[in-house]
C-alpha positions as CSV (number, residue, x, y, z in Angstrom):
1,X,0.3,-10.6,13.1
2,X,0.1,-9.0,9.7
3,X,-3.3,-7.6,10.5
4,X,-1.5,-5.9,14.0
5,X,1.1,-4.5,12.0
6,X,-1.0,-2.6,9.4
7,X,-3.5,-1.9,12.6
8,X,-0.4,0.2,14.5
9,X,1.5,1.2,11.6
10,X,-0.5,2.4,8.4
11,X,-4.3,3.3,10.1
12,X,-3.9,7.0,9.6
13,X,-1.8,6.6,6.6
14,X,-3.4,4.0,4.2
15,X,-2.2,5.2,1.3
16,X,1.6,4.1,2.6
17,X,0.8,0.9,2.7
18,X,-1.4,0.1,-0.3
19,X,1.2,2.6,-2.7
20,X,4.5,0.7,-2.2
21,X,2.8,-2.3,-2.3
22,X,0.9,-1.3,-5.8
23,X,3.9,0.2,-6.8
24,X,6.0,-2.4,-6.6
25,X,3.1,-5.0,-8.2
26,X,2.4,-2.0,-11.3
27,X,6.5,-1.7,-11.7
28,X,6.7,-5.6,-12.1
29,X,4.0,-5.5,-14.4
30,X,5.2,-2.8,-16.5
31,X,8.4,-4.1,-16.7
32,X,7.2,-7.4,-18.0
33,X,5.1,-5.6,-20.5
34,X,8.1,-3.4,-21.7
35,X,10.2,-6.6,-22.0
36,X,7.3,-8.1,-24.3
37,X,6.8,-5.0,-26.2
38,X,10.6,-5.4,-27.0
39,X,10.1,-8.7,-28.4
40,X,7.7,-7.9,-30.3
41,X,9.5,-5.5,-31.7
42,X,12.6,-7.2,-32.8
43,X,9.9,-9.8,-34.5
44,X,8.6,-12.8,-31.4
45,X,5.1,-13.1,-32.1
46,X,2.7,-13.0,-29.3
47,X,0.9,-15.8,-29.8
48,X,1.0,-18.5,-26.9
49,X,2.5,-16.0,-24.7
50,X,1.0,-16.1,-21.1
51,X,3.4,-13.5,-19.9
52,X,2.0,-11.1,-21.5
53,X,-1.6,-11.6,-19.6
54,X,0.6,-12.0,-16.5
55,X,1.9,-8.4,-17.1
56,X,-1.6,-6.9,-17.9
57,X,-2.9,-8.8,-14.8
58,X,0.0,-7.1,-12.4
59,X,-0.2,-3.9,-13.8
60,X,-4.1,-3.5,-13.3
61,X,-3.5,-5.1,-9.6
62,X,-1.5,-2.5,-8.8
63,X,-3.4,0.4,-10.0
64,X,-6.3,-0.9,-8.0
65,X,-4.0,-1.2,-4.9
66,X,-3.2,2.6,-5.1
67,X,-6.9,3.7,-5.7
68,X,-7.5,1.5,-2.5
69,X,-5.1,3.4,-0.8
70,X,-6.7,6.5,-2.0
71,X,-9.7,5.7,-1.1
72,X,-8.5,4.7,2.4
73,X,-6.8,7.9,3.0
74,X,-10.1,10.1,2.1
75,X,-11.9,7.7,4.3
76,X,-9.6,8.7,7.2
77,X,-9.5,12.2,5.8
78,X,-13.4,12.8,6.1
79,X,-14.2,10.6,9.8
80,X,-10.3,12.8,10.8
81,X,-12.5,15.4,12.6
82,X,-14.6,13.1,14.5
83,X,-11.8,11.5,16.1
84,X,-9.7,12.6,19.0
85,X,-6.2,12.2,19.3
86,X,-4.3,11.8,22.3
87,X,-0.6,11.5,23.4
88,X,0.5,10.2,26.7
89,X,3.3,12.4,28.6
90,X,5.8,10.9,30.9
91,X,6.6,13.0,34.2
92,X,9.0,12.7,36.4
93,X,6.9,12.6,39.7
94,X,7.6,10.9,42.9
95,X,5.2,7.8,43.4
96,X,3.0,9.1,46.0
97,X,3.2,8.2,49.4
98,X,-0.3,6.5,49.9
99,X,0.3,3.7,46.7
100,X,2.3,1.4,49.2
């Protein structure tokens, strides 16, 4: 179902997708690495602290998420002209006599 939904929502528009999801990873991460930075500061040694790969690890995972986004949207961008779009309009006809 998750598949669908990016399918119909974010084909044209990659970069929506893959951003606020690497966003919100590289925000996490940053803010983990500010909060050890911090403690390091006020003296906590950094020694035996997995939180601190955690953070390096989030932040890199997001960064990569928005450069696949980027690279999604200049995919889309470049194969844009070969593709036609087309939009369905609704009339208000009367059903013709002969469909009965």
């Amino acid at each position: 179902m998750l598949g669908l939904l990016f399918l119909l929502k974010f084909t044209d528009k990659p970069l929506r997708f893959f951003g606020l999801v690497g966003a919100s990873i590289a925000l996490t991460g940053l803010f983990i690495l500010l909060v050890v930075l911090i403690q390091r500061l006020t003296g906590t040694p950094l020694a035996d602290r997995p939180i601190l790969l955690l953070g390096v690890l989030l932040l890199t995972l997001g960064m990569q998420s928005i450069a696949l986004g980027l690279i999604g949207e200049m995919i889309v961008h470049l194969s844009a002209p070969q593709q036609q779009r087309y939009r369905l309009r609704r009339t208000n006809s009367p059903a013709r006599p002969d469909a009965a």
